[in-house]
ZAMARNU-674589 format. One line per field, with one value per residue (C-alpha): residue number from 1; residue in one letter; x, y, z. Coordinates in pm, whole numbers, plus 32768, in hexadecimal, padded with zeros to 4 digits. Example, Ala and Ser with C-alpha at 12.3 -4.5 7.8 and 13.67 -1.06 7.14 Angstrom:
2
seq: c(1 / 2)
type: c(A / S)
u: c(84CE / 8557)
v: c(7E3E / 7F96)
w: c(830C / 82CA)
//
This chain:
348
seq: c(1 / 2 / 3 / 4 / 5 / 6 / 7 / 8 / 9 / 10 / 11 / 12 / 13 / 14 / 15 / 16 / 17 / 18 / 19 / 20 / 21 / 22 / 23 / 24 / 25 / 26 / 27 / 28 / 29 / 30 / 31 / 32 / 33 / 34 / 35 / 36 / 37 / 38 / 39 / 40 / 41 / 42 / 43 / 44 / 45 / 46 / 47 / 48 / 49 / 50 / 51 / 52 / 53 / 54 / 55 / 56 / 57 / 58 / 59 / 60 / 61 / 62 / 63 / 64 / 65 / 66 / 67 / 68 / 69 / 70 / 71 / 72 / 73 / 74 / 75 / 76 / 77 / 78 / 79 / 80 / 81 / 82 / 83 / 84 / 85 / 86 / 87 / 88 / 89 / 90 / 91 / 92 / 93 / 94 / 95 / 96 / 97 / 98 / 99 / 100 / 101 / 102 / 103 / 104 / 105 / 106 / 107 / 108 / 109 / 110 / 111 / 112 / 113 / 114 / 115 / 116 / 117 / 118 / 119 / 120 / 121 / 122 / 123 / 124 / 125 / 126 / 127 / 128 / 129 / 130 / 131 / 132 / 133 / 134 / 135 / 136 / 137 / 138 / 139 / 140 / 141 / 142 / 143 / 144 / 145 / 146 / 147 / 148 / 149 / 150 / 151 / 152 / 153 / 154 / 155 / 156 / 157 / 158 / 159 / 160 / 161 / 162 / 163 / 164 / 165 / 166 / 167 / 168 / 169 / 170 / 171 / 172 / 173 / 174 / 175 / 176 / 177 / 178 / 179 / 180 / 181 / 182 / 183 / 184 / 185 / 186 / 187 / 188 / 189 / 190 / 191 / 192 / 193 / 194 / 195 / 196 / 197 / 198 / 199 / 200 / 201 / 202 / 203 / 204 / 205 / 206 / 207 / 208 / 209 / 210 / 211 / 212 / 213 / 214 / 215 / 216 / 217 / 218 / 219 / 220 / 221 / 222 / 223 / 224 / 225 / 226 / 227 / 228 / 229 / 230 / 231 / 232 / 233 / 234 / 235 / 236 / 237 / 238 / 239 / 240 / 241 / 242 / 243 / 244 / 245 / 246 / 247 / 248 / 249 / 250 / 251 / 252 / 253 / 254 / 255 / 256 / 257 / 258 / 259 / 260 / 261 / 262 / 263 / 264 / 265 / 266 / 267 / 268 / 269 / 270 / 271 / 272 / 273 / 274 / 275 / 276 / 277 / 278 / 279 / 280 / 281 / 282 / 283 / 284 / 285 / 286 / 287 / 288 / 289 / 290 / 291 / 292 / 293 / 294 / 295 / 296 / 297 / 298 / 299 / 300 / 301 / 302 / 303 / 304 / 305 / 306 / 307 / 308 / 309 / 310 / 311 / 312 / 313 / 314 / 315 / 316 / 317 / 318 / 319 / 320 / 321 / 322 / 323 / 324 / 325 / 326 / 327 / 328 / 329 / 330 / 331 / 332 / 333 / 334 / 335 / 336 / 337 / 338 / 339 / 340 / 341 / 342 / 343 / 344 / 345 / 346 / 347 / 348)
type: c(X / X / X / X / X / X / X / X / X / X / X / X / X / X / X / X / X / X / X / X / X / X / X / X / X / X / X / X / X / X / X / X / X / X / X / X / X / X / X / X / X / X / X / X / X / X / X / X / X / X / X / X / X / X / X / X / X / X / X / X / X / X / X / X / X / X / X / X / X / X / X / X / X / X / X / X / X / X / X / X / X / X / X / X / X / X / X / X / X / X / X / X / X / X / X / X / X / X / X / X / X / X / X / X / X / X / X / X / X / X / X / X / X / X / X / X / X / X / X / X / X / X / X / X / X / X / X / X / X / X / X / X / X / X / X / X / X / X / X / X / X / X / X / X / X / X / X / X / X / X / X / X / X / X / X / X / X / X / X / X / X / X / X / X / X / X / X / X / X / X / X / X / X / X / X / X / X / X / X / X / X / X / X / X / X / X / X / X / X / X / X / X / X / X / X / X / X / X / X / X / X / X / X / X / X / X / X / X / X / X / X / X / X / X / X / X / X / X / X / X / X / X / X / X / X / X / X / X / X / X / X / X / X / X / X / X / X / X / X / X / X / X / X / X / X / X / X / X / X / X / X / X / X / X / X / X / X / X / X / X / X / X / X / X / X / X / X / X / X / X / X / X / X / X / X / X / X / X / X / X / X / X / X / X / X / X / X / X / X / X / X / X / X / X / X / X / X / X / X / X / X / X / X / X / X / X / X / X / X / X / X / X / X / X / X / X / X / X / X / X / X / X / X / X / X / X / X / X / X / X / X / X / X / X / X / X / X / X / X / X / X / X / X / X / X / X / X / X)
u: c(343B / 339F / 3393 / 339B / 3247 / 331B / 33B5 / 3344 / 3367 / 3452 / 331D / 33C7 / 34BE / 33EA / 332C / 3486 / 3505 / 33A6 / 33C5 / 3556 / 34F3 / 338A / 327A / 32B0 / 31C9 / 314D / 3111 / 3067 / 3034 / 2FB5 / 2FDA / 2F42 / 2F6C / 2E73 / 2EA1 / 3004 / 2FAB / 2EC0 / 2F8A / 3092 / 2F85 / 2F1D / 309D / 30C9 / 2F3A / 302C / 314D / 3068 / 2F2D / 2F84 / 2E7C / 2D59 / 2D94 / 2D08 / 2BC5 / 2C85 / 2D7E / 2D2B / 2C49 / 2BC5 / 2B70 / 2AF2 / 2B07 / 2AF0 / 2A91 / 2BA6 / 2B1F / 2C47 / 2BE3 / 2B65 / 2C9D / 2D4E / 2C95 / 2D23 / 2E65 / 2E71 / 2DC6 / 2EB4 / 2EC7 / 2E11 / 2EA3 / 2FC1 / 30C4 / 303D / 2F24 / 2EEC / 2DFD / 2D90 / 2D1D / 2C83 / 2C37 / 2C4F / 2C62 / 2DC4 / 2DDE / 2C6D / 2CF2 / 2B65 / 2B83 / 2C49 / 2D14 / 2E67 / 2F08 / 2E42 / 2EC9 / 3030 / 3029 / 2F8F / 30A0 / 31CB / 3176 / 3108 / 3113 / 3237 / 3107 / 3047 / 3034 / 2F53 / 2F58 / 2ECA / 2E4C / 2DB6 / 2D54 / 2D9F / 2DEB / 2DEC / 2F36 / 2F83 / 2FD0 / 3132 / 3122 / 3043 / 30E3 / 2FFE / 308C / 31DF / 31C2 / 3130 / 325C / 3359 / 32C8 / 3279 / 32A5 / 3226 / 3234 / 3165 / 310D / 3146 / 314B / 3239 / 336E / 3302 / 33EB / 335B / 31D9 / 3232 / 3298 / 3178 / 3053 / 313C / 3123 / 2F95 / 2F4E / 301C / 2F48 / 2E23 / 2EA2 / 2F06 / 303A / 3099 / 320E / 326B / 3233 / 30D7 / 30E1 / 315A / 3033 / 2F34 / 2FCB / 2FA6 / 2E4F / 2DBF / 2E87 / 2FD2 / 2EB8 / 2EDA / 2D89 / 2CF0 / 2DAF / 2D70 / 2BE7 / 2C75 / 2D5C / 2C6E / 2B78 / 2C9F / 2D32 / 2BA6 / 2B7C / 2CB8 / 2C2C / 2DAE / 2E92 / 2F2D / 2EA9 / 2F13 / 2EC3 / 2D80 / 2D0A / 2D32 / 2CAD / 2B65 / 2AED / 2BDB / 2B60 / 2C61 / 2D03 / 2C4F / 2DAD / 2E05 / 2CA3 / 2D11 / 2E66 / 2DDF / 2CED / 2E25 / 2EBC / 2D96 / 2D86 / 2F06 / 2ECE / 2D8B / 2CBD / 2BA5 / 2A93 / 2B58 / 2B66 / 2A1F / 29C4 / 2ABC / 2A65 / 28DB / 2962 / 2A18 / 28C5 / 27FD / 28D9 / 2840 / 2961 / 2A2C / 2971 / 29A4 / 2A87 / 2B90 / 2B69 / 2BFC / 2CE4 / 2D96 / 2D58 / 2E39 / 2F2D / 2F50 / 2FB0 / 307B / 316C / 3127 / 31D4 / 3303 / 335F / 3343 / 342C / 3508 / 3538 / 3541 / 3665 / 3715 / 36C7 / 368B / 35D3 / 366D / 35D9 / 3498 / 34A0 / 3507 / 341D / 32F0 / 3383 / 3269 / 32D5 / 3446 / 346A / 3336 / 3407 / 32BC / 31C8 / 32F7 / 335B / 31CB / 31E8 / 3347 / 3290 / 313B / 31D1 / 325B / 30F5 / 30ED / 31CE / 322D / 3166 / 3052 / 3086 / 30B5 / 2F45 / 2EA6 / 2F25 / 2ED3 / 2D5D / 2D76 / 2DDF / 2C8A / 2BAF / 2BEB / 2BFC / 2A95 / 2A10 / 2ADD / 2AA0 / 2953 / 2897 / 289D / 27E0 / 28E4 / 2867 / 2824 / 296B / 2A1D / 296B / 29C0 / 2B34 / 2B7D / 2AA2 / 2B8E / 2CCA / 2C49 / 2C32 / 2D7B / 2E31 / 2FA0)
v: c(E964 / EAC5 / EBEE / ED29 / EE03 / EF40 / EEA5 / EE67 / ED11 / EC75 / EBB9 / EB57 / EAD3 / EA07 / E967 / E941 / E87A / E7AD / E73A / E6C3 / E60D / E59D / E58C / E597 / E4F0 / E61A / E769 / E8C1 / E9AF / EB13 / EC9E / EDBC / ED87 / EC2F / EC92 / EBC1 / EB0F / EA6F / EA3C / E973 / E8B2 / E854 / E813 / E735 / E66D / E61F / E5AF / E4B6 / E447 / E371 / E3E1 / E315 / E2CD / E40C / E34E / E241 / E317 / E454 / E480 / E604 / E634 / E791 / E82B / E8DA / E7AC / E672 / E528 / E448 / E2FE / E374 / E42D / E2D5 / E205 / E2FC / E2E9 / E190 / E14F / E082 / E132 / E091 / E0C8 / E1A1 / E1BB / E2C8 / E35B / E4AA / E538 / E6BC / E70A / E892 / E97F / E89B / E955 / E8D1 / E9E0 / E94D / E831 / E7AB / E7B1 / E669 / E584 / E5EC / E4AA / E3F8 / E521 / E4E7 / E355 / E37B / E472 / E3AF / E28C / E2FA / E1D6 / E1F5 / E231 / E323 / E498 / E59D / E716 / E7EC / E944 / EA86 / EB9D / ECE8 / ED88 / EC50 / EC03 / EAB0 / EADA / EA87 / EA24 / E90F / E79F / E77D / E872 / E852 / E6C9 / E71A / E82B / E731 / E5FA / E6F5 / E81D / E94D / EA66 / EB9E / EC25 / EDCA / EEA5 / EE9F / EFCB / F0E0 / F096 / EF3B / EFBC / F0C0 / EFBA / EF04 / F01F / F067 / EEFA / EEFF / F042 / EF9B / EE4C / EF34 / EFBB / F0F0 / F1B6 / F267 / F30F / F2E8 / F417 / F3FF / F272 / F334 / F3F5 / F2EB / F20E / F375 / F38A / F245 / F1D3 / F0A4 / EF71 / EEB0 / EE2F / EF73 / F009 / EF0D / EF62 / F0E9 / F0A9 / F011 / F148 / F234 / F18A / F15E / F2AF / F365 / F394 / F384 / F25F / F332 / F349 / F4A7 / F53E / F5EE / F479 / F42D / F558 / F51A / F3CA / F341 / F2EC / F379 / F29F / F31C / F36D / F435 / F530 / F534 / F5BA / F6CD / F705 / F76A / F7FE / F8E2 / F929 / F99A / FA79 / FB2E / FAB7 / FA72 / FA4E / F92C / F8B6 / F8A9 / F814 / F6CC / F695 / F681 / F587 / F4BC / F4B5 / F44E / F327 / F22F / F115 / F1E0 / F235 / F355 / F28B / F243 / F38B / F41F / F328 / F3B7 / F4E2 / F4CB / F3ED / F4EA / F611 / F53C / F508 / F67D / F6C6 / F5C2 / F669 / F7F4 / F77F / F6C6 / F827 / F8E4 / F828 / F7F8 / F6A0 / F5C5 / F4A3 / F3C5 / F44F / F44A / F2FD / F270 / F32C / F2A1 / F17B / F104 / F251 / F17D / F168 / F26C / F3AD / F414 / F41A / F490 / F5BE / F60B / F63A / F6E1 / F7EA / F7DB / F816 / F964 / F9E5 / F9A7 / FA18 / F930 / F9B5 / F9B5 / F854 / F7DE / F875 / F7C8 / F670 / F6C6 / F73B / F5F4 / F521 / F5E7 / F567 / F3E9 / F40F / F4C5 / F3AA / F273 / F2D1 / F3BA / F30F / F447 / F40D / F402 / F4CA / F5E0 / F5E3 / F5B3 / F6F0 / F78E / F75B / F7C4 / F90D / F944 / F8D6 / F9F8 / FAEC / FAAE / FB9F / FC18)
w: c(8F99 / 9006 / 8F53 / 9029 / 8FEF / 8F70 / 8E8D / 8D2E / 8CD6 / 8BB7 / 8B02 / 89C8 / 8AD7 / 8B73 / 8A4C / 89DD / 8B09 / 8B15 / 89AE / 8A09 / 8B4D / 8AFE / 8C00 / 8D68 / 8E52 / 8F02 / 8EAD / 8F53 / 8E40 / 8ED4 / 8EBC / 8E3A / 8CBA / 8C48 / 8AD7 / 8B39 / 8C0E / 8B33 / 8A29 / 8AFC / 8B2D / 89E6 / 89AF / 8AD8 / 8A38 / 88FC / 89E4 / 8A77 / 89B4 / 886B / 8738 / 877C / 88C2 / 899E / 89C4 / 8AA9 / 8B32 / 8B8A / 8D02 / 8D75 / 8EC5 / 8F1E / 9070 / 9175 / 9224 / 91BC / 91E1 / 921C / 91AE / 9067 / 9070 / 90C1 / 8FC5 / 8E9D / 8F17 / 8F09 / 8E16 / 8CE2 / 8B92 / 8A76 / 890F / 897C / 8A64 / 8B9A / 8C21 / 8C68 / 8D91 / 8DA4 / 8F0E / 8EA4 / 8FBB / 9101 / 9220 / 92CD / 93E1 / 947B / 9511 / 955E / 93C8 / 93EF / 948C / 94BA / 951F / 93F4 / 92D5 / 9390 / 939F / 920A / 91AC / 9212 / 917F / 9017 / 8EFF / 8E35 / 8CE8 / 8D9E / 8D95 / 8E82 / 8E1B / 8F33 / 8E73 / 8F62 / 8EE4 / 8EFC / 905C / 90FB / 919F / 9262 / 93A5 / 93C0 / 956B / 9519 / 953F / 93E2 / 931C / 9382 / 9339 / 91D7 / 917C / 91F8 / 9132 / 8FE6 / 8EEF / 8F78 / 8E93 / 8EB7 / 8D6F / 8D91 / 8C65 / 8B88 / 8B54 / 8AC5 / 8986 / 894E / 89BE / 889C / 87AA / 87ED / 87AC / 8672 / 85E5 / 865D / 859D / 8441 / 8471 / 843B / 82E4 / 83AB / 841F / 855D / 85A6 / 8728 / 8799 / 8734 / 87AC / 890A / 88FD / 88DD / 89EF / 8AA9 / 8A94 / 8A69 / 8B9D / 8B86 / 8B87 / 8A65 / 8A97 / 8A99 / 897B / 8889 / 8844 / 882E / 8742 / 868B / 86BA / 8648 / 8528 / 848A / 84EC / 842F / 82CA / 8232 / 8246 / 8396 / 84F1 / 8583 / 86DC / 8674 / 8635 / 877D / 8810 / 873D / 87AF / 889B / 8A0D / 8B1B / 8BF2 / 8D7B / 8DCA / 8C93 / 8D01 / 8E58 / 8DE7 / 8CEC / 8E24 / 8F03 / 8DDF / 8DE1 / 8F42 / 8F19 / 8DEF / 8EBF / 8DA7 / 8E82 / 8D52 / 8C88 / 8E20 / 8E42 / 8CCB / 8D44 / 8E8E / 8DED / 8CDD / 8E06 / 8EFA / 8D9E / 8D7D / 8E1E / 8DED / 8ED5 / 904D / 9107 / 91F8 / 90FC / 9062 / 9182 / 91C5 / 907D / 90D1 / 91F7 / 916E / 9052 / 914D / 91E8 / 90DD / 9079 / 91D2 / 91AC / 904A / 90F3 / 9215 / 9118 / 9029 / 913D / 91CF / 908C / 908F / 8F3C / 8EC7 / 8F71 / 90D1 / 9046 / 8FB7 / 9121 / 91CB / 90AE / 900F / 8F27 / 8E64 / 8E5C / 8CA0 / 8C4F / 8BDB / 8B52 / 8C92 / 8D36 / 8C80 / 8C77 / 8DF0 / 8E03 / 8D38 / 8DF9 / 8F47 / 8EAE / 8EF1 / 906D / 9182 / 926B / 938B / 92CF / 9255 / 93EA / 942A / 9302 / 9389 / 950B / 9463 / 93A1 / 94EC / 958B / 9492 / 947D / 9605 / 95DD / 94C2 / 95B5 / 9714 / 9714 / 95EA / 950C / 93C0 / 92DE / 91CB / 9295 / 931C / 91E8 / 919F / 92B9 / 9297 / 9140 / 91C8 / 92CE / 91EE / 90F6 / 9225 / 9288 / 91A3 / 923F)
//
């Protein structure tokens, strides 16, 4: 079972329909969002392990590099004082076929003991490559499921039930707000939320909480950055694309990677309102925005500040620049630098 990239996945569904069935033998668990991910996991370690038993029963291999008969050995390996055993095989490399031995993983995987269990878990932004005899072998014998963010409406549930955990409320449009600029990670917003609801001195956490102490998703500075650029507010410009080159989780590289994919989906909402065109166009044309009326009215409005012409020369200046940084071996700060300079000059 695969679940499509761009769209968000049914968890509850899917913890559902593991506690009905019970453990497979064979499961890839990967995606963008490991706050699930991991907690499927822990589900699936109750499924399997008897209390007592995850001393005997339980085997971790780590990758990249999969050693097969260690690999083999927990596999086959007979449960003692319960009923399966469960194998995590964490980061290994699948799409390096030197990694491994293909025929071996095959041979192994179709011929699992009825007790045994093997959970292949990669992190995020790595994706199996689905041409590989491997990987299509381990789909077809297992449970793939690729752990996205949630909907908006149940992402917004969540943060509300976080905040009240904490002693704290938060109405949704508020809730919105956070997800906003903390980013949709559930990983990352949990230490915020903590941050905000210790921070907001009554028993409710308002925007001006947020704004105090919360740390903005990259993406969320790279949008007020283009924001800026639209509104000719070239100072408040300036102040963000400072904070951006002083954060030193985020390189230059990536930085304008955003960048561009920002004023590309600037560009695909100013065609779309000037040809009458509603979400739905924009949705097909960027479908991870597919369920997020919030981000999406955010840009509906944003785009308001560009024309369209102007919009087609930021992404052809964009398209220059990761050539320049790619091809040429630009320094990437300096370019960065240089391309929200020229994105500032450009003012029809």
């Amino acid at each position: 079972m695969a679940t499509n990239k761009n769209t968000a996945l049914d968890y509850g569904g899917e913890i559902k329909k593991l506690r009905r069935d019970g453990p497979g033998r064979i499961y890839i668990l990967r995606g963008e969002e490991d706050y699930l991910r991991d907690s499927y996991l822990a589900e699936l370690k109750k499924l399997c392990l008897d209390e007592g038993a995850e001393a005997f029963n339980y085997h971790r291999l780590q990758g990249p590099v999969l050693d097969m008969q260690k690999l083999r050995e927990s596999v086959e390996a007979m449960p003692f004082m319960g009923e399966r055993t469960l194998t995590e095989v964490r980061d290994f490399d699948v799409n390096r076929t030197s990694a491994y031995d293909p025929d071996v993983l095959k041979a192994l995987l179709d011929d699992m003991p009825e007790w045994a269990t093997v959970v292949f878990l990669f992190s995020p932004g790595y994706s199996p490559d689905n041409r590989l005899a491997a990987v299509k072998a381990m789909k077809k014998a297992g449970t793939d499921i690729a752990f996205t963010s949630p909907g908006e409406a149940e992402l917004l549930r969540w943060v509300v039930r976080r905040v009240e955990s904490l002693g704290k409320k938060i109405d949704p449009p508020t809730a919105n707000y956070l997800i906003w600029v903390c980013g949709d990670r559930m990983n990352s917003l949990i230490p915020e939320i903590l941050k905000i609801a210790g921070y907001a001195p009554g028993d409710t956490v308002l925007r001006e909480h947020i704004d105090a102490v919360a740390k903005k998703a990259p993406e969320t500075t790279i949008f007020d950055l283009t924001d800026a650029l639209g509104a000719k507010d070239y100072d408040k410009a300036a102040r963000l694309l400072a904070d951006l080159l002083a954060d030193k989780d985020e390189p230059p590289q990536r930085q304008i990677a955003m960048v561009s994919e920002q004023f590309r989906r600037l560009y695909v909402a100013r065609v779309a309102a000037d040809a009458g065109k509603g979400e739905a166009f924009i949705t097909a044309c960027i479908p991870e925005l597919t369920g997020r009326a919030y981000p999406l009215r955010l840009l509906r409005q944003a785009c308001t500040r560009f024309s369209a012409d102007r919009l087609a020369r930021a992404v052809s200046s964009c398209a220059s620049c990761d050539y320049a940084m790619k091809d040429t071996g630009g320094e990437p700060e300096a370019l960065m630098k240089e391309l929200v300079l020229r994105l500032a000059m450009d003012r029809a």
